[in-house]
BALO-260841 format. One record per atom (N, C-alpha, C, CB): atom name; x, y, z; residue number from 1. Coordinates in Angstrom, 3 decimals. Glycine has a CB too. Example, Ala and Ser with C-alpha at 12.3 -4.5 7.8 and 13.67 -1.06 7.14 Angstrom:
site atomo->N&xx->13.190&yy->-5.690&zz->7.800&num->1 .
site atomo->CA&xx->12.300&yy->-4.500&zz->7.800&num->1 .
site atomo->C&xx->13.200&yy->-3.300&zz->7.800&num->1 .
site atomo->CB&xx->11.308&yy->-4.473&zz->9.046&num->1 .
site atomo->N&xx->12.850&yy->-2.250&zz->7.080&num->2 .
site atomo->CA&xx->13.670&yy->-1.060&zz->7.140&num->2 .
site atomo->C&xx->12.900&yy->0.030&zz->7.870&num->2 .
site atomo->CB&xx->14.084&yy->-0.598&zz->5.725&num->2 .
***
This chain:
site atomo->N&xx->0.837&yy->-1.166&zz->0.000&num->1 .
site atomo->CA&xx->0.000&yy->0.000&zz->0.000&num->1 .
site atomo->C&xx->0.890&yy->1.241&zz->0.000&num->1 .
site atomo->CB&xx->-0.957&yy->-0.008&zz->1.210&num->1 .
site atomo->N&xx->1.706&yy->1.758&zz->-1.185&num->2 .
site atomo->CA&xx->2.368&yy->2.593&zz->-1.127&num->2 .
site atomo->C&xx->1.601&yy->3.683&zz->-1.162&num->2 .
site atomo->CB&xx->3.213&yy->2.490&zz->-1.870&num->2 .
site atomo->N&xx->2.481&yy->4.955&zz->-0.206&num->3 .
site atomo->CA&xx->1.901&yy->6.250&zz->-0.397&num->3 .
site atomo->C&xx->2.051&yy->7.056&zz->-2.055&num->3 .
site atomo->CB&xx->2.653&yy->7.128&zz->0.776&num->3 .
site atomo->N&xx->0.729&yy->8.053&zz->-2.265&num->4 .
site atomo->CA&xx->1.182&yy->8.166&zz->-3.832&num->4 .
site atomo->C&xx->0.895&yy->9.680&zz->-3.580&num->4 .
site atomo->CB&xx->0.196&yy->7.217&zz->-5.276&num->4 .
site atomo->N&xx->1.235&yy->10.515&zz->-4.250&num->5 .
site atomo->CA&xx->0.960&yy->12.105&zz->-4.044&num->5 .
site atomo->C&xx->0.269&yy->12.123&zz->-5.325&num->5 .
site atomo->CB&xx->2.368&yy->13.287&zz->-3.871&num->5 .
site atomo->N&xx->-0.203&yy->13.287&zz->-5.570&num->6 .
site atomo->CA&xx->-1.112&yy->13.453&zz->-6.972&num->6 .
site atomo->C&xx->-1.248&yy->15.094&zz->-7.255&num->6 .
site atomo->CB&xx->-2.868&yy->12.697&zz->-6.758&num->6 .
site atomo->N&xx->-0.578&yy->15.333&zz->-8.219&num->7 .
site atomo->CA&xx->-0.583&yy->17.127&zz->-8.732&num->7 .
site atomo->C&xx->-1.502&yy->17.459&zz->-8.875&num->7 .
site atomo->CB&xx->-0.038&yy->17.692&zz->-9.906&num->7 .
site atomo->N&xx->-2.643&yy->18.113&zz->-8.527&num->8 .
site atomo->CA&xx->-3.459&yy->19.017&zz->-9.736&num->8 .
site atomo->C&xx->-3.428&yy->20.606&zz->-9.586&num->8 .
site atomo->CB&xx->-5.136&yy->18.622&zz->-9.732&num->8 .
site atomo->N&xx->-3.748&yy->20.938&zz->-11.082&num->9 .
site atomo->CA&xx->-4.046&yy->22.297&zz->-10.841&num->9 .
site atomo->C&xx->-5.189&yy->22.831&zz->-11.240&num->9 .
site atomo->CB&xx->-3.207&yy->23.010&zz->-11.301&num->9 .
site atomo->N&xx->-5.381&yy->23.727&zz->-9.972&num->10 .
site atomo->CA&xx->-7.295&yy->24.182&zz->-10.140&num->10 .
site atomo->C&xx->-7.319&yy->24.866&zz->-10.885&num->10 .
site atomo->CB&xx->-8.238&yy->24.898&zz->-9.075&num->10 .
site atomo->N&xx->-8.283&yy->25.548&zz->-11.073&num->11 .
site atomo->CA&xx->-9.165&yy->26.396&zz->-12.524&num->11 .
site atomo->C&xx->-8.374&yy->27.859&zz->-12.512&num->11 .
site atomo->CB&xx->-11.337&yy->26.748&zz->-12.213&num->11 .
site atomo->N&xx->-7.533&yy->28.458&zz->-11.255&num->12 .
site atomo->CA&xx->-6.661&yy->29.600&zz->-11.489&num->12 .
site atomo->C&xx->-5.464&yy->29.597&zz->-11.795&num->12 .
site atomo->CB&xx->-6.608&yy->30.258&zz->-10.658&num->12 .
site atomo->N&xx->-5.183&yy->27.717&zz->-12.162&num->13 .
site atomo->CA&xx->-4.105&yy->28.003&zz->-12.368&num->13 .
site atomo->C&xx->-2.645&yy->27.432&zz->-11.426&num->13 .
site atomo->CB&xx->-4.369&yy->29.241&zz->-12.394&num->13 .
site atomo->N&xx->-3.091&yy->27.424&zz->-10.187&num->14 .
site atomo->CA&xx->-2.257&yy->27.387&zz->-9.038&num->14 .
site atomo->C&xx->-2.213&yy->25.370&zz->-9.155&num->14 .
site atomo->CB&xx->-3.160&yy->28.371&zz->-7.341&num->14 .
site atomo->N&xx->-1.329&yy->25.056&zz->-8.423&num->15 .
site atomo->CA&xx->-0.894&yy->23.627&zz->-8.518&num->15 .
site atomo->C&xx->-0.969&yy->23.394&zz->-6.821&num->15 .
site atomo->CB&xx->0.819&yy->23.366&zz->-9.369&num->15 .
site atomo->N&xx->-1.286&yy->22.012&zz->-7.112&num->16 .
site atomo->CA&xx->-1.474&yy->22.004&zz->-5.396&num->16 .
site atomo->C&xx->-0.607&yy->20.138&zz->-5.554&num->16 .
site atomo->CB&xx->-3.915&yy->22.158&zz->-4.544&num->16 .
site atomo->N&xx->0.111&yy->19.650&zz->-4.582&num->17 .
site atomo->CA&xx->0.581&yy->18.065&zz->-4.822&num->17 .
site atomo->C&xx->-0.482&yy->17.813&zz->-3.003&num->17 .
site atomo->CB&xx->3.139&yy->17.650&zz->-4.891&num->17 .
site atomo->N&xx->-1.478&yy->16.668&zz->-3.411&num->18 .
site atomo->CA&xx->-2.274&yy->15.966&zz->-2.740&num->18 .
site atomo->C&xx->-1.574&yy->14.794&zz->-2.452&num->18 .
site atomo->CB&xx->-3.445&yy->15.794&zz->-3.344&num->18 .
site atomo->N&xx->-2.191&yy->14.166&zz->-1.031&num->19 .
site atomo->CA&xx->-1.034&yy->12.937&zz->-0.536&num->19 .
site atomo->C&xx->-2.354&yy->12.061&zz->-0.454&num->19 .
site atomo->CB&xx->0.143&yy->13.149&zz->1.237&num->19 .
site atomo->N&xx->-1.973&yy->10.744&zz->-1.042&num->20 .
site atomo->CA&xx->-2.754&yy->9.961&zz->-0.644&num->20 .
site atomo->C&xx->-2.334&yy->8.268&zz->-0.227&num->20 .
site atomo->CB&xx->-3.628&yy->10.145&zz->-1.604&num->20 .
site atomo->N&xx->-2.886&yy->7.916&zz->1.183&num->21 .
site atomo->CA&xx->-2.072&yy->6.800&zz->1.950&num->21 .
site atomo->C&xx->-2.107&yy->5.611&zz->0.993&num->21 .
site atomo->CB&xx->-2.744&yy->6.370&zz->3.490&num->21 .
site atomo->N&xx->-2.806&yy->5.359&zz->-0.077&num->22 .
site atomo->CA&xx->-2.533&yy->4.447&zz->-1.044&num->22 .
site atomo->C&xx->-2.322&yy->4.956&zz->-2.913&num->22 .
site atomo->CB&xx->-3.771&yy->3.475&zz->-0.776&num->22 .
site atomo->N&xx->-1.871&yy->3.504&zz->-3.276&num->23 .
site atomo->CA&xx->-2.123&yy->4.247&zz->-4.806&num->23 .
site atomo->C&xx->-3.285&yy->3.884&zz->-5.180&num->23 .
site atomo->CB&xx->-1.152&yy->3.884&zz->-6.030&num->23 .
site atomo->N&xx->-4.221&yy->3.493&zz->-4.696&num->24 .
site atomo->CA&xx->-5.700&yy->3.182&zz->-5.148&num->24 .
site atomo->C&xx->-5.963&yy->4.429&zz->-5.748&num->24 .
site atomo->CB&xx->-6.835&yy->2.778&zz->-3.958&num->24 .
site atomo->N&xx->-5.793&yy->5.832&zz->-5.472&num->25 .
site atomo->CA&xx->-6.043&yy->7.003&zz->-6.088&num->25 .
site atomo->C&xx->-5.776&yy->6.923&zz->-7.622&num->25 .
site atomo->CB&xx->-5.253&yy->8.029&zz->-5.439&num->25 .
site atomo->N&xx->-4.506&yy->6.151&zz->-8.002&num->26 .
site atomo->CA&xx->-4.042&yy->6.324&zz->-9.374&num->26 .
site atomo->C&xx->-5.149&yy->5.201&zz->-10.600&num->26 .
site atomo->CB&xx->-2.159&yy->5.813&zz->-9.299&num->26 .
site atomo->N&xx->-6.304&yy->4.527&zz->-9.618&num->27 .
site atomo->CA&xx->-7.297&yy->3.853&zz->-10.429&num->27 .
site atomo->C&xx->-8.660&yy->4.793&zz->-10.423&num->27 .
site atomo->CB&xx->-7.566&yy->2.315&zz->-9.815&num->27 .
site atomo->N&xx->-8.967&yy->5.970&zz->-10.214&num->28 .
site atomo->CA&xx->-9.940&yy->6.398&zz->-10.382&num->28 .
site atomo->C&xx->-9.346&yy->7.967&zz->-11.241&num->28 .
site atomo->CB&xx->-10.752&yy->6.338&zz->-8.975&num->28 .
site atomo->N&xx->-8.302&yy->8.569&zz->-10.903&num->29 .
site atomo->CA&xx->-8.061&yy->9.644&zz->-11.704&num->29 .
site atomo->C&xx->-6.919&yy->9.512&zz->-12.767&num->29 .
site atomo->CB&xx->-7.815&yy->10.709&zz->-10.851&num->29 .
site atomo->N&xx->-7.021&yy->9.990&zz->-14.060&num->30 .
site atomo->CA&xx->-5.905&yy->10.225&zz->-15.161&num->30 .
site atomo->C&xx->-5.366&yy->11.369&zz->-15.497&num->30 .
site atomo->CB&xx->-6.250&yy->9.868&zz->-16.274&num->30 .
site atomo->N&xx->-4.165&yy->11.168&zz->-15.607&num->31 .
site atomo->CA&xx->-3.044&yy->12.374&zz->-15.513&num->31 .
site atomo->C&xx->-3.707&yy->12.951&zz->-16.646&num->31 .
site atomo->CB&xx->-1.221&yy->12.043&zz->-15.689&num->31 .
site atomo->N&xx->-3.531&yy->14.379&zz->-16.971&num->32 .
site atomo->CA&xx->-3.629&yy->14.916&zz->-18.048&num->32 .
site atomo->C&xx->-4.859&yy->14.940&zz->-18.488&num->32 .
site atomo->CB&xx->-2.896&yy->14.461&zz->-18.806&num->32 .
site atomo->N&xx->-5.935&yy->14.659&zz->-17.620&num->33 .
site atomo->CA&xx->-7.402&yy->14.831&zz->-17.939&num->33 .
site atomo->C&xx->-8.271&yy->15.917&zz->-17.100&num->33 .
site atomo->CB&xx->-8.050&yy->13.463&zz->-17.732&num->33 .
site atomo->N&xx->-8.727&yy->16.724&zz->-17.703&num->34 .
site atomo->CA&xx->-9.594&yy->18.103&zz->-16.957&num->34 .
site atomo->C&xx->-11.266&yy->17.505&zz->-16.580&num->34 .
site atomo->CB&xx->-9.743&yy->19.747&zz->-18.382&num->34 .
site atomo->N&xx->-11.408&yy->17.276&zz->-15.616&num->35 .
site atomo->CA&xx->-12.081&yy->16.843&zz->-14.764&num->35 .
site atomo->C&xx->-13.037&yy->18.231&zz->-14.489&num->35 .
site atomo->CB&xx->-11.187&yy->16.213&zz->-13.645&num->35 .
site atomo->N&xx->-14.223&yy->18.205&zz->-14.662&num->36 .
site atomo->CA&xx->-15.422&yy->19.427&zz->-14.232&num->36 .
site atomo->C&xx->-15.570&yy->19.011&zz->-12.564&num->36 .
site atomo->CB&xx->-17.316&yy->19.217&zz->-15.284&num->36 .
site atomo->N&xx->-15.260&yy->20.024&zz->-12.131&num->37 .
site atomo->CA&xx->-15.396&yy->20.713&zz->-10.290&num->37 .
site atomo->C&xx->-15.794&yy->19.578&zz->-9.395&num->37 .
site atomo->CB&xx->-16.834&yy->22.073&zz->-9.978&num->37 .
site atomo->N&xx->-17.219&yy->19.528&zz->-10.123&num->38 .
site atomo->CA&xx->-18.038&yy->19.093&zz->-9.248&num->38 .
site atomo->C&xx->-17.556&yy->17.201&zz->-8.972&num->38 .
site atomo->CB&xx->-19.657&yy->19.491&zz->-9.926&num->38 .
site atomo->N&xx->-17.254&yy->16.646&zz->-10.371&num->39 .
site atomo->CA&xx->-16.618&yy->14.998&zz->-10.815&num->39 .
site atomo->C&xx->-15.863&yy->14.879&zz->-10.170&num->39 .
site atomo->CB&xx->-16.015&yy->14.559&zz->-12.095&num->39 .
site atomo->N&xx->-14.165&yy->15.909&zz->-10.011&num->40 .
site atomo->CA&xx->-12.927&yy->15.643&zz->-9.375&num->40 .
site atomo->C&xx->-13.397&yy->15.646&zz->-8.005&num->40 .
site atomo->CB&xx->-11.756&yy->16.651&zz->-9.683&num->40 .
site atomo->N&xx->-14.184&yy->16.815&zz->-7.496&num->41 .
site atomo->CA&xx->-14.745&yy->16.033&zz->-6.047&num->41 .
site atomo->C&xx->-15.043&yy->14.819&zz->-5.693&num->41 .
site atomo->CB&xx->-15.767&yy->16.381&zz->-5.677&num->41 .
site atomo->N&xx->-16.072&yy->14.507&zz->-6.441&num->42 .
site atomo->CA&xx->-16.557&yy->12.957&zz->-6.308&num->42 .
site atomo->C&xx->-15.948&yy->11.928&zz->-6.507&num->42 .
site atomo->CB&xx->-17.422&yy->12.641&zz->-6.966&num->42 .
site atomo->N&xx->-15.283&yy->11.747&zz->-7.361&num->43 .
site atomo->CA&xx->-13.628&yy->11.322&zz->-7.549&num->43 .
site atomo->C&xx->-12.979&yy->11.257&zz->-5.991&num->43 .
site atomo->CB&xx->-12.646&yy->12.689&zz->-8.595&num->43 .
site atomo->N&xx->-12.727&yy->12.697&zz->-6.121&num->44 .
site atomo->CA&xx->-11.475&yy->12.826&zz->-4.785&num->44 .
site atomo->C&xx->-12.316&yy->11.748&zz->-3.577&num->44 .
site atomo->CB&xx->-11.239&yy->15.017&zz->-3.955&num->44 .
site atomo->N&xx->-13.746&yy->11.808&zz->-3.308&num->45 .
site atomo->CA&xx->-14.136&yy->11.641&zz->-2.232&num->45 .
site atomo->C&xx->-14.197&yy->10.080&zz->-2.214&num->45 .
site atomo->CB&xx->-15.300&yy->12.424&zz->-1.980&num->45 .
site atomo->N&xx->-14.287&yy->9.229&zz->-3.119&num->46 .
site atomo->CA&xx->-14.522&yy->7.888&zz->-3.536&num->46 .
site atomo->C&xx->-12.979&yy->7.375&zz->-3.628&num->46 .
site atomo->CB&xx->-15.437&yy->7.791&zz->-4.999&num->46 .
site atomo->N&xx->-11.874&yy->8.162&zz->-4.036&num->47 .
site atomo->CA&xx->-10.870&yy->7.496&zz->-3.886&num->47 .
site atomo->C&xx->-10.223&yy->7.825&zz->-2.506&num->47 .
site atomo->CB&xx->-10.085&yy->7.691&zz->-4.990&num->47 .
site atomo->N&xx->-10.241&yy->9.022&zz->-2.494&num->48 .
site atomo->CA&xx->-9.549&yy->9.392&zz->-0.666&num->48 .
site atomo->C&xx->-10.387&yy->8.419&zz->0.509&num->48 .
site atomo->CB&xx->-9.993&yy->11.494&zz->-0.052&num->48 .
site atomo->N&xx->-11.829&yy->8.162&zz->0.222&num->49 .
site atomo->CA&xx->-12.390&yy->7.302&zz->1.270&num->49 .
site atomo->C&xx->-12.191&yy->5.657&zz->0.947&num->49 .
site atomo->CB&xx->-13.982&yy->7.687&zz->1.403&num->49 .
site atomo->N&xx->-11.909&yy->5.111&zz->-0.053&num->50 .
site atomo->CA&xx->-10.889&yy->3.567&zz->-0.223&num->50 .
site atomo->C&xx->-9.825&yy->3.453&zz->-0.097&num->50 .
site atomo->CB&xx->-10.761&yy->2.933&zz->-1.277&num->50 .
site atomo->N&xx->-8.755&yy->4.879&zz->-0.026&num->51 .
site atomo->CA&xx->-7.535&yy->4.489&zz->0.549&num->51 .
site atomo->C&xx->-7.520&yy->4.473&zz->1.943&num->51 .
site atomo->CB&xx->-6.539&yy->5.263&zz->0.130&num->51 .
site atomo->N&xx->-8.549&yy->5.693&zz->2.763&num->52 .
site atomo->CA&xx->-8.657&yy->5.262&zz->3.887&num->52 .
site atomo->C&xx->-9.154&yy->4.385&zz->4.549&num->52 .
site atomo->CB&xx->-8.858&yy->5.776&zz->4.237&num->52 .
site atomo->N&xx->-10.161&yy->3.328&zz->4.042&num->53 .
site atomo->CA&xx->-9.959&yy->2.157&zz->4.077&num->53 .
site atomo->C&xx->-8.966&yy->1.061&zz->3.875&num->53 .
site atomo->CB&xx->-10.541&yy->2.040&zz->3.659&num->53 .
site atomo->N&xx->-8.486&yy->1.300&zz->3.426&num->54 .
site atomo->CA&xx->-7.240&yy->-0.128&zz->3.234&num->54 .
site atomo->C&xx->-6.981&yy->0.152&zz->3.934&num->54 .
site atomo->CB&xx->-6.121&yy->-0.554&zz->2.328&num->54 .
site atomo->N&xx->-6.403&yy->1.592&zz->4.831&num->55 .
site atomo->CA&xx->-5.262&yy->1.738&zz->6.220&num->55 .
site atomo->C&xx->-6.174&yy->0.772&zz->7.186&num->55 .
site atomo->CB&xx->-4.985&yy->3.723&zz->7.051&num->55 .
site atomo->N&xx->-7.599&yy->1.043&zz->7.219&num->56 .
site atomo->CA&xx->-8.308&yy->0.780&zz->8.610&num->56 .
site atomo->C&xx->-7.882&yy->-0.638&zz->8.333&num->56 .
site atomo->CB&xx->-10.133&yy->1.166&zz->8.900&num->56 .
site atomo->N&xx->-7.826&yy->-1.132&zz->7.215&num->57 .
site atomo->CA&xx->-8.195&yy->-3.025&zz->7.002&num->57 .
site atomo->C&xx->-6.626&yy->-3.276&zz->7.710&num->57 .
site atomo->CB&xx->-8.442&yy->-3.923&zz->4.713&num->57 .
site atomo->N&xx->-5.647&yy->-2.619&zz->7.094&num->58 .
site atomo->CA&xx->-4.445&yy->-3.080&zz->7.571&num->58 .
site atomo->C&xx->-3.774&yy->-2.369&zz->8.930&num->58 .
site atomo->CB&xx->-3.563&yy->-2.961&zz->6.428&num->58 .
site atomo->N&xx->-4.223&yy->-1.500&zz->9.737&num->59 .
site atomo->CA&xx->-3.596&yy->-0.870&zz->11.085&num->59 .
site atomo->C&xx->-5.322&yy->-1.167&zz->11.941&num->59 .
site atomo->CB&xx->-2.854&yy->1.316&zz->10.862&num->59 .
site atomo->N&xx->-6.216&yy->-1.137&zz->11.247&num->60 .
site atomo->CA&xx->-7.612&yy->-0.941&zz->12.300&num->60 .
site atomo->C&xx->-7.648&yy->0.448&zz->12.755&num->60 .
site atomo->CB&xx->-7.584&yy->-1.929&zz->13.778&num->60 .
site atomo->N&xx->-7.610&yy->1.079&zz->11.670&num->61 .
site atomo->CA&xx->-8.149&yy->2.456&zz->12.120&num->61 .
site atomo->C&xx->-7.929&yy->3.711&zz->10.620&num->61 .
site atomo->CB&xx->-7.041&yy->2.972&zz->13.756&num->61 .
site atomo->N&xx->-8.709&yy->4.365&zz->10.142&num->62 .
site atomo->CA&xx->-9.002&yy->4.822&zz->9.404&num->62 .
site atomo->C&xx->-7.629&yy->5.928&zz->9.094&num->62 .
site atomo->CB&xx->-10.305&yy->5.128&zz->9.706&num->62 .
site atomo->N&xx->-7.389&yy->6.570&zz->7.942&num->63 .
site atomo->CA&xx->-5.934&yy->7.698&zz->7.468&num->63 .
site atomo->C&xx->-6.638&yy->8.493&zz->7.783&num->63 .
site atomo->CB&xx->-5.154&yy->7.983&zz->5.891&num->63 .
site atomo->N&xx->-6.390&yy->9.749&zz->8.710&num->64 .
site atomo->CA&xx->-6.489&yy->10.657&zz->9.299&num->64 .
site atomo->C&xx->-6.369&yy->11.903&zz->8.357&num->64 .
site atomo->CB&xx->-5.685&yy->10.512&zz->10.280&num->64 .
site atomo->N&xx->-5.081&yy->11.430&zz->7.376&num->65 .
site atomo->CA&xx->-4.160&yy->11.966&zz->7.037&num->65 .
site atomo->C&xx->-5.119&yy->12.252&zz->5.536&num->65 .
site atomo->CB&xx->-2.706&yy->11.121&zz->7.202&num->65 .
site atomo->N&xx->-5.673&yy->11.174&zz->4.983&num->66 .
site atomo->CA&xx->-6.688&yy->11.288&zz->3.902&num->66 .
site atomo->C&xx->-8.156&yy->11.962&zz->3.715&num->66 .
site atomo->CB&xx->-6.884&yy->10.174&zz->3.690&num->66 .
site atomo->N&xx->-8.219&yy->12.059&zz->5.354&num->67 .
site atomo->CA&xx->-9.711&yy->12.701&zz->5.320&num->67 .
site atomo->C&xx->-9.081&yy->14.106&zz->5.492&num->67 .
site atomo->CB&xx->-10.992&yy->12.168&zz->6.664&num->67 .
site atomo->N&xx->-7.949&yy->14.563&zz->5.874&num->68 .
site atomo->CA&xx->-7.545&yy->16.125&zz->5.771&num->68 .
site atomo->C&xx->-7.295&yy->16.515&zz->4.581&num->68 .
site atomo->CB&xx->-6.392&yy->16.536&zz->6.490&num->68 .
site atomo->N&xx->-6.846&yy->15.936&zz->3.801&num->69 .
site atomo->CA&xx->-6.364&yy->16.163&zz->2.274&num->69 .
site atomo->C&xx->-8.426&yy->16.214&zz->1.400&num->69 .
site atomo->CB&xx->-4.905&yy->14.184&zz->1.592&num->69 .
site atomo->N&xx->-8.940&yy->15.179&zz->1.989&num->70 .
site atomo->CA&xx->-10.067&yy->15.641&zz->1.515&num->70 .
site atomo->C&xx->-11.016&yy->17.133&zz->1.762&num->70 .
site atomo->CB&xx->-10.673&yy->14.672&zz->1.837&num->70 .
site atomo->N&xx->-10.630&yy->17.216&zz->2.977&num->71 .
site atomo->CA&xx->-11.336&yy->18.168&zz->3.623&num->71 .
site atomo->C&xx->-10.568&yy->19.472&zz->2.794&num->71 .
site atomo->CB&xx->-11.201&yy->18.056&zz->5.402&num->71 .
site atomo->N&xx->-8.913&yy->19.557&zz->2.735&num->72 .
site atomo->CA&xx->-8.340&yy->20.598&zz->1.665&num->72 .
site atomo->C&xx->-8.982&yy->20.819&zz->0.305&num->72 .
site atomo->CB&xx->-6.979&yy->20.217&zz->1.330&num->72 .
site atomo->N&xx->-9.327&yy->19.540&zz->-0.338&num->73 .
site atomo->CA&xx->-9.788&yy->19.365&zz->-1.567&num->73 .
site atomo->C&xx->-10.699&yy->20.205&zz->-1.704&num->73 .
site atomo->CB&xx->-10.173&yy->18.195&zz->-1.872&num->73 .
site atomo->N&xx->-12.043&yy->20.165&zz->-0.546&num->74 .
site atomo->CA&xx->-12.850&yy->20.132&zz->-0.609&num->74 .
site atomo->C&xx->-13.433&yy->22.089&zz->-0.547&num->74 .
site atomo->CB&xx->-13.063&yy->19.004&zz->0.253&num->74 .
site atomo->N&xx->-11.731&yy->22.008&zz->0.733&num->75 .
site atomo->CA&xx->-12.124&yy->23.602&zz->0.552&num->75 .
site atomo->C&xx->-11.919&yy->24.565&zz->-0.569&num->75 .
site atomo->CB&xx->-11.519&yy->24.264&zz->1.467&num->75 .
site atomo->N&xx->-10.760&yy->23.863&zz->-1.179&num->76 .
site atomo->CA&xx->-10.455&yy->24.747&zz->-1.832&num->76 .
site atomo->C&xx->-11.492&yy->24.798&zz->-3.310&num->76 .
site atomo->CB&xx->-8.978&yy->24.563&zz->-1.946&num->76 .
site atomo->N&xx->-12.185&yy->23.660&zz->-3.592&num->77 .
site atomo->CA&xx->-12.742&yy->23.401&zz->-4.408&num->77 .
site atomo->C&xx->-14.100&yy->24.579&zz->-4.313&num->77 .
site atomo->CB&xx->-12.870&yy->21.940&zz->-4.334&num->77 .
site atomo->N&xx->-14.469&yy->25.425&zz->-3.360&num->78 .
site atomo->CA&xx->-15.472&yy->25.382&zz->-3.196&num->78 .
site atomo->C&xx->-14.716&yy->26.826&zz->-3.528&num->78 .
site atomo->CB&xx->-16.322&yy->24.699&zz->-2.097&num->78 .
site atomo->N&xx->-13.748&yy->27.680&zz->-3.417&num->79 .
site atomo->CA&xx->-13.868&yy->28.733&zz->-3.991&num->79 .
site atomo->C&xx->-14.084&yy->28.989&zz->-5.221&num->79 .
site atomo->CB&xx->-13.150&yy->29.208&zz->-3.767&num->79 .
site atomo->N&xx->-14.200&yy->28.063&zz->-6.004&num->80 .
site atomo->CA&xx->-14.219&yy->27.741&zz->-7.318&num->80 .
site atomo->C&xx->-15.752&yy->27.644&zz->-7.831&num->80 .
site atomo->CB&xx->-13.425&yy->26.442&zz->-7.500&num->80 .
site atomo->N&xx->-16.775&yy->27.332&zz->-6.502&num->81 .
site atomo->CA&xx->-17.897&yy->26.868&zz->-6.806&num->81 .
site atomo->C&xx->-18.872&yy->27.769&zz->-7.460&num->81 .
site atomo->CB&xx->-18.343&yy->26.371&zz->-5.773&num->81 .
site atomo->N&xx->-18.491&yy->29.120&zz->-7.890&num->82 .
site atomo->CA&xx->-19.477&yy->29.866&zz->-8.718&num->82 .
site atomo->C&xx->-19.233&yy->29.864&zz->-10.040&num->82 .
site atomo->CB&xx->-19.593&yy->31.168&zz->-8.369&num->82 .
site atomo->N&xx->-18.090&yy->29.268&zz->-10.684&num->83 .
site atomo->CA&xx->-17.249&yy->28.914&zz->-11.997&num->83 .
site atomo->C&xx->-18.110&yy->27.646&zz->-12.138&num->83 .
site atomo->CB&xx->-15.366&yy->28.671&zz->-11.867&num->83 .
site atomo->N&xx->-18.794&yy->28.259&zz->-13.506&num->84 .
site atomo->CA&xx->-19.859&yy->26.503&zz->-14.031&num->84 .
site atomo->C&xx->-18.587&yy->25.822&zz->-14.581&num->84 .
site atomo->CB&xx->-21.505&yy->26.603&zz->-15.757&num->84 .
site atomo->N&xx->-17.819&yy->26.671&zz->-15.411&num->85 .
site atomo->CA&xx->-17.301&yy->25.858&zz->-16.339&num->85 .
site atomo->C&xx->-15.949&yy->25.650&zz->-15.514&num->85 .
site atomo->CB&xx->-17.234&yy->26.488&zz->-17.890&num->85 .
site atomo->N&xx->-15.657&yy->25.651&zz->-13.957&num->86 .
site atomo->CA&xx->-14.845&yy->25.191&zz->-13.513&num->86 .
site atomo->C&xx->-14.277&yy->23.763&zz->-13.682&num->86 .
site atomo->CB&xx->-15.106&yy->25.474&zz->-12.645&num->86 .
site atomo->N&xx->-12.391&yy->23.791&zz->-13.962&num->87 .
site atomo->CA&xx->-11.832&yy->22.137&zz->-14.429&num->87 .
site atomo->C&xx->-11.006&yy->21.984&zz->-13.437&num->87 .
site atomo->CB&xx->-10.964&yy->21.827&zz->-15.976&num->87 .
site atomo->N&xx->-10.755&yy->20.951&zz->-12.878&num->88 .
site atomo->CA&xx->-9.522&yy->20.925&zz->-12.071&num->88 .
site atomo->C&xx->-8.612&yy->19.508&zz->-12.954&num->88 .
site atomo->CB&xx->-9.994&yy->20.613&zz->-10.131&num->88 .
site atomo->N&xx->-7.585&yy->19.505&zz->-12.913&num->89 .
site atomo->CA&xx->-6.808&yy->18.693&zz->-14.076&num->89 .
site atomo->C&xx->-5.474&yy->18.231&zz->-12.818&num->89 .
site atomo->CB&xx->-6.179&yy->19.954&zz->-15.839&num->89 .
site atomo->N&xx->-5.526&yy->16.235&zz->-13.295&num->90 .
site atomo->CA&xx->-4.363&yy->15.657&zz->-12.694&num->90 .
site atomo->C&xx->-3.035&yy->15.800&zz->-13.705&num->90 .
site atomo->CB&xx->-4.711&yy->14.101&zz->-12.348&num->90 .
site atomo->N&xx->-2.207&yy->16.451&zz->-12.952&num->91 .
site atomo->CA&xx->-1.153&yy->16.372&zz->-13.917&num->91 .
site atomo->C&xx->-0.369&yy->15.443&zz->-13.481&num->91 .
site atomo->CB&xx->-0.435&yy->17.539&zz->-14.166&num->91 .
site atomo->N&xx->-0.108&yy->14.663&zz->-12.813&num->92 .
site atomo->CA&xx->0.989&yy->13.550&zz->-12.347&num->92 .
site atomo->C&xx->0.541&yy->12.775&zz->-11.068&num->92 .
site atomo->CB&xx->2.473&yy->14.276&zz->-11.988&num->92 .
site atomo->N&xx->1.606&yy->11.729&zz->-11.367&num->93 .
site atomo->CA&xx->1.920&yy->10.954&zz->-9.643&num->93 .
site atomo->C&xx->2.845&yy->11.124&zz->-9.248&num->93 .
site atomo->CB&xx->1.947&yy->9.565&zz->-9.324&num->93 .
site atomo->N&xx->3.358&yy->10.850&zz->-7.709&num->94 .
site atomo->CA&xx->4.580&yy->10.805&zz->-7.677&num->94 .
site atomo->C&xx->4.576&yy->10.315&zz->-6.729&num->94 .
site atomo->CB&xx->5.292&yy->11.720&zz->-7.823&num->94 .
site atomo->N&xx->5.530&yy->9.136&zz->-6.397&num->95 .
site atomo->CA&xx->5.602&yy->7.917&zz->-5.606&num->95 .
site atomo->C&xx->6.231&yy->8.070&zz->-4.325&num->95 .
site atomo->CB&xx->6.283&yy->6.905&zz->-6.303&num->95 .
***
């Protein structure tokens, strides 16, 4: 269950590297694909909540560390939330 980080950059532009306690993340998002606001959330929230599962399956207790990175996601996503045509785009992994 390696840790995997994941680039994106939001709709202004700015780059943010996201940590996530597994690479299960790298089966739901693709590098180099612009993802609409509202998807990369749902995304983020479906993969950040199965990697924090595998931790619970393998320590018995949920990544702490994944639900903060969601909760970042989540904020920052939301300044964005009056932009219809808001994209947020994975540009990489990094191991």
């Amino acid at each position: 269950m390696p840790e995997l980080r994941f680039r994106v950059r939001w709709p202004d532009g700015a780059t943010e590297s996201c940590y996530s306690p597994s690479s299960v993340i790298a089966d739901h998002l693709d590098p180099g694909t612009p993802y609409p606001l509202a998807q990369f959330l749902e995304i983020s929230r479906t993969a950040l909540a199965a990697a924090s599962e595998r931790v619970r399956q393998k320590y018995g207790f949920p990544c702490s560390r994944a639900l903060g990175q969601l909760a970042r996601i989540e904020a920052t996503a939301a300044t964005f939330a009056h932009r219809p045509d808001a994209t947020v785009v994975v540009e990489g992994f990094e191991i």
